[in-house]
Structure formats: C-alpha cells, structure tokens
ROTI-17031 format. One record per residue: residue in one letter; x, y, z of N, C-alpha, C, O, CB in turn. Coordinates in steps of 0.05 Angstrom, whole numbers, padded with zeros to 5 digits, always signed. Glycine has a CB too. Example, Ala and Ser with C-alpha at 12.3 -4.5 7.8 and 13.67 -1.06 7.14 Angstrom:
<recs>
a+00264-00114+00156+00246-00090+00156+00264-00066+00156+00285-00066+00169+00226-00089+00181 s+00257-00045+00142+00273-00021+00143+00258+00001+00157+00268+00023+00161+00282-00012+00114 
</recs>
This chain:
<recs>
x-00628+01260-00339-00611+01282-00348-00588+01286-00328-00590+01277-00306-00628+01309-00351 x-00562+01301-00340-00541+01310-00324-00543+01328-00318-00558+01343-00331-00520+01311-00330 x-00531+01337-00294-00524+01368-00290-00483+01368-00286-00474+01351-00271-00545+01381-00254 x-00471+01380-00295-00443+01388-00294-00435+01398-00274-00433+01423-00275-00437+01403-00310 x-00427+01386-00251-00416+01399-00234-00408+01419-00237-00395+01429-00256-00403+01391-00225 x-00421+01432-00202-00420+01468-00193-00437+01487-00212-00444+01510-00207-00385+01484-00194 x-00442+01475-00233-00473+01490-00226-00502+01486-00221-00521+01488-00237-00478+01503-00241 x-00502+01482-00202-00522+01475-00188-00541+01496-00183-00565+01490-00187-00514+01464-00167 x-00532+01527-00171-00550+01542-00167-00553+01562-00193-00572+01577-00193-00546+01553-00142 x-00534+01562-00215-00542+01567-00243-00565+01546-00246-00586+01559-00245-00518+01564-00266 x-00569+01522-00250-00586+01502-00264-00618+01520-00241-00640+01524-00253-00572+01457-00258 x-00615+01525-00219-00642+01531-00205-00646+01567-00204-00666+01577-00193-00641+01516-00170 x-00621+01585-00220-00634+01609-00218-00641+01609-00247-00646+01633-00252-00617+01633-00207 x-00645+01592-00274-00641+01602-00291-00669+01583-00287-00686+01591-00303-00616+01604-00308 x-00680+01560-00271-00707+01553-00280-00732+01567-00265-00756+01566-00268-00710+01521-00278 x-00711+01586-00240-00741+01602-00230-00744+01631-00241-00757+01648-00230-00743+01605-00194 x-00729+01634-00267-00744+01657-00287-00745+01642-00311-00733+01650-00331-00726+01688-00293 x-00764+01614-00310-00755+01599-00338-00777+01625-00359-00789+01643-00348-00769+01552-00340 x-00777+01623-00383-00787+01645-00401-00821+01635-00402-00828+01612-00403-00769+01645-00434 x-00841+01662-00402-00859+01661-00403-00864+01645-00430-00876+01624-00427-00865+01683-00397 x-00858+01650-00451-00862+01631-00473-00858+01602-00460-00878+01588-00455-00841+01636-00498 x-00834+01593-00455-00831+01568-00442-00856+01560-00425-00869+01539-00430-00808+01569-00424 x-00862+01577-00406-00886+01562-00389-00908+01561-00402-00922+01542-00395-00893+01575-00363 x-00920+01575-00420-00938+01568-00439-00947+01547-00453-00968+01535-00452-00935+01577-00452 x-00924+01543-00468-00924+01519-00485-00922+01497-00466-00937+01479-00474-00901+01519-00506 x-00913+01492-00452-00917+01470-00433-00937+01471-00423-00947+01449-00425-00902+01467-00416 x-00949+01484-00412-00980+01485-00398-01001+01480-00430-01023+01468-00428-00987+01527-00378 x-00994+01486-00449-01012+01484-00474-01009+01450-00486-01026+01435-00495-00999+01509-00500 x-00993+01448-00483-00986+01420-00489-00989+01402-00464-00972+01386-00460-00956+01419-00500 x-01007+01404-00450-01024+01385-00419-00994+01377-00407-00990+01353-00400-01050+01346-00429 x-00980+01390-00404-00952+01386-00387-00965+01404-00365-00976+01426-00372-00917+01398-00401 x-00964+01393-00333-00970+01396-00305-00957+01392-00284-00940+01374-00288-00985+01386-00300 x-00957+01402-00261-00942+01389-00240-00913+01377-00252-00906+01355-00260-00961+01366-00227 x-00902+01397-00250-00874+01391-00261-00861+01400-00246-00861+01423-00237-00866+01399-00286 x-00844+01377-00240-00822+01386-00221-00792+01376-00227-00796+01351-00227-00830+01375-00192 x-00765+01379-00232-00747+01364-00223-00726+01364-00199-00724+01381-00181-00737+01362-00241 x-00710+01337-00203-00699+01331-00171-00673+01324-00178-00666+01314-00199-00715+01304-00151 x-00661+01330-00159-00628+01332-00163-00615+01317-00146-00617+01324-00123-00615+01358-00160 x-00598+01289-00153-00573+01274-00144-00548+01291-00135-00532+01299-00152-00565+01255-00167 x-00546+01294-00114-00522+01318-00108-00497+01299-00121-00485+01305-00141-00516+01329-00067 x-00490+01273-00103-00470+01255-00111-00475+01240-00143-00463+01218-00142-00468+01233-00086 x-00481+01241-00156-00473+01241-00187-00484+01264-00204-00480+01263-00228-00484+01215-00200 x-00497+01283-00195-00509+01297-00217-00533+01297-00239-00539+01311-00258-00494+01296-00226 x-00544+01272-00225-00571+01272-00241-00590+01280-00237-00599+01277-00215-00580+01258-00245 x-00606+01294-00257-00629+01302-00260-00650+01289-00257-00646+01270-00271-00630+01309-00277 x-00675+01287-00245-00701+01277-00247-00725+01288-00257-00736+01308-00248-00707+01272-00228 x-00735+01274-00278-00759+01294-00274-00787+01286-00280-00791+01275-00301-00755+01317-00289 x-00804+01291-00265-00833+01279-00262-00854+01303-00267-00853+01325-00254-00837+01264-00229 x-00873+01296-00286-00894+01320-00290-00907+01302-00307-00897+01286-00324-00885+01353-00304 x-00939+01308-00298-00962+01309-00303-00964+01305-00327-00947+01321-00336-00972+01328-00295 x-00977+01290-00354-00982+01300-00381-01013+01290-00386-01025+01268-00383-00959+01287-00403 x-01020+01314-00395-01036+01307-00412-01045+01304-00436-01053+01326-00444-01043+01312-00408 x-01050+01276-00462-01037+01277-00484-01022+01263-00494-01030+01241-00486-01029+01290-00486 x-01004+01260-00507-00980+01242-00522-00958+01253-00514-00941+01236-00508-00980+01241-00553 x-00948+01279-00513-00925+01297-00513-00910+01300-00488-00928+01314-00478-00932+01322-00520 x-00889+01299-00467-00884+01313-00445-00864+01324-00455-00861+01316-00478-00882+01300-00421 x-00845+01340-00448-00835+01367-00442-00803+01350-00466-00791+01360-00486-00831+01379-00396 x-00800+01335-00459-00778+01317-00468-00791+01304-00505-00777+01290-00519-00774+01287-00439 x-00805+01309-00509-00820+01304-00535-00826+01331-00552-00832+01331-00576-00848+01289-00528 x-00825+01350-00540-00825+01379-00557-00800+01389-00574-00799+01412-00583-00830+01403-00536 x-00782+01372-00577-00758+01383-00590-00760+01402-00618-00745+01421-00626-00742+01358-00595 x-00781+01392-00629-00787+01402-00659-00798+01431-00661-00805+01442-00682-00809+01382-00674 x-00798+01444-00628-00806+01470-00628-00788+01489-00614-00778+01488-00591-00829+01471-00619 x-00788+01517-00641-00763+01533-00634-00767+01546-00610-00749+01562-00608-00756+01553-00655 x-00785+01546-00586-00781+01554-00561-00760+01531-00547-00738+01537-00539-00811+01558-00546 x-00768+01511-00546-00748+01488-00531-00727+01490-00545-00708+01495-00530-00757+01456-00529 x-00717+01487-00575-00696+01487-00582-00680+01514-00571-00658+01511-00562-00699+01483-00608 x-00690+01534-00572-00681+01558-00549-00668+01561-00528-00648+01574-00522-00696+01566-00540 x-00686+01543-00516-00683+01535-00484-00653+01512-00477-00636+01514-00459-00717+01517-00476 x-00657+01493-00498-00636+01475-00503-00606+01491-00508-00585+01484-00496-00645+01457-00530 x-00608+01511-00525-00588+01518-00532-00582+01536-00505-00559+01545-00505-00590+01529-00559 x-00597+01543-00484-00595+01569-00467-00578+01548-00441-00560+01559-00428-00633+01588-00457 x-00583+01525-00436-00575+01505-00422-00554+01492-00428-00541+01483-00409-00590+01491-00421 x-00547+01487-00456-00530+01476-00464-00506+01476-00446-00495+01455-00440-00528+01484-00486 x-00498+01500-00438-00465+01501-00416-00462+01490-00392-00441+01486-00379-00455+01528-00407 x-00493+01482-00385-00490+01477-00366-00503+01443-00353-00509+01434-00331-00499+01499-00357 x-00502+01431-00380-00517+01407-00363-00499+01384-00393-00480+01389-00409-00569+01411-00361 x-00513+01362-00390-00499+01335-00421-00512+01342-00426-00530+01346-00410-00494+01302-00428 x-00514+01351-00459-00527+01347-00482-00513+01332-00510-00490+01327-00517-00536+01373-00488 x-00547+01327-00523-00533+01313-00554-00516+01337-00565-00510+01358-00555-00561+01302-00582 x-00511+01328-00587-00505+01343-00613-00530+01355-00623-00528+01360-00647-00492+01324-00636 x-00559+01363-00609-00574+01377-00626-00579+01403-00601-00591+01424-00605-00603+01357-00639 x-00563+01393-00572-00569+01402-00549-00590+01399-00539-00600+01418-00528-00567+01421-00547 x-00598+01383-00539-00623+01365-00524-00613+01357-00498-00590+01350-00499-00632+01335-00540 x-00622+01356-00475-00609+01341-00452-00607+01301-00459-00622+01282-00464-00633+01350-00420 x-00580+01305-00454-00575+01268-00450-00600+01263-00434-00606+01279-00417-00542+01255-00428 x-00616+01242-00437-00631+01230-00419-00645+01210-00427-00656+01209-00449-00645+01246-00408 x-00646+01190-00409-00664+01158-00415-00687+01162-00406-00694+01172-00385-00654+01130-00398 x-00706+01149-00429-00727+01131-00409-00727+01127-00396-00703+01122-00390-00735+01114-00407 x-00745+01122-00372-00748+01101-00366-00779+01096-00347-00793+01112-00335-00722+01095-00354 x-00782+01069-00352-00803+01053-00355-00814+01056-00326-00799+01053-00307-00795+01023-00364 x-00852+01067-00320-00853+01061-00298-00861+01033-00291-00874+01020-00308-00865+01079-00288 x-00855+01022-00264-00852+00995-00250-00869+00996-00229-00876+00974-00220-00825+00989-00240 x-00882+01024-00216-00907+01025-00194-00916+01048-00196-00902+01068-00201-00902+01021-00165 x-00946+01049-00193-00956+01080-00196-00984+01074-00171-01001+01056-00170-00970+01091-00238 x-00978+01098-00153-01004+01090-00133-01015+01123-00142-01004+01144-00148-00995+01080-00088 x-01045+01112-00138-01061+01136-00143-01068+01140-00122-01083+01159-00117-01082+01136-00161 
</recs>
C-alpha cells in the first residue's frame, strides 16, 4: 500500500482510534497480530498479521465496515476506484517459526 506524502501522523492518529466495529470484525475473522510498517523514503505501506482462515484484512472488501473504513482513508493514502488501498501481493519466499 501507499501512503501520500505528509500524512504520516494522520495515517497513525486515525489507526490508534481505528473503530470498535473495525477491530471486531477483524479479530472475528482470525485476523491477529497485526501490525503495519512504513517506508519514510517512498511511502510504502507494509503489512503483516496473523490469519486465521482464508480471509486477511485485505480480502474483506465485500463488507460495509471496511468499505467505510476505505472510504474514511481514501484522502489520505492510493486507492482504486472502489477505494480500496492500491496494493500487491506478494508471495512469501522465507518463513522461520
């Protein structure tokens, strides 16, 4: 995912009151240990969490809390045309337990 330069501490005051609904449904849907990480010099987003299930946090689009949330973000980060955050796959290559 992107973040849009300078706002940086919008993108981290708006996820440490993310909405009690929000943390729900993610904790209901075996989404854990979630964290993301930020590229100061390009602006990218990271993000790594726990799933338990088929679904992580990036697979819930079809529900009107995230679509919510999408739209509440929207000003401040790339999104599609549905306001989804731009973001790739990608494939893991090492996992130590």
């Amino acid at each position: 995912m992107h973040l849009k330069p300078g706002f940086e501490e919008e993108y981290q005051r708006r996820h440490a009151a993310l909405w009690p609904e929000m943390k729900a449904l993610l904790k209901e849907s075996g989404v854990s240990d979630y964290s993301i990480f930020w590229d100061k010099e390009t602006g990218t987003l990271f993000a790594v969490q726990k799933v338990e299930g088929d679904k992580g946090s990036q697979d819930q689009g079809d529900n009107p809390v995230v679509q919510k949330w999408w739209d509440y973000m929207a000003d401040i980060m790339e999104v599609n045309s549905d306001n989804s955050p731009v973001s790739i796959p990608l494939p893991e290559l090492f996992y130590l337990e």
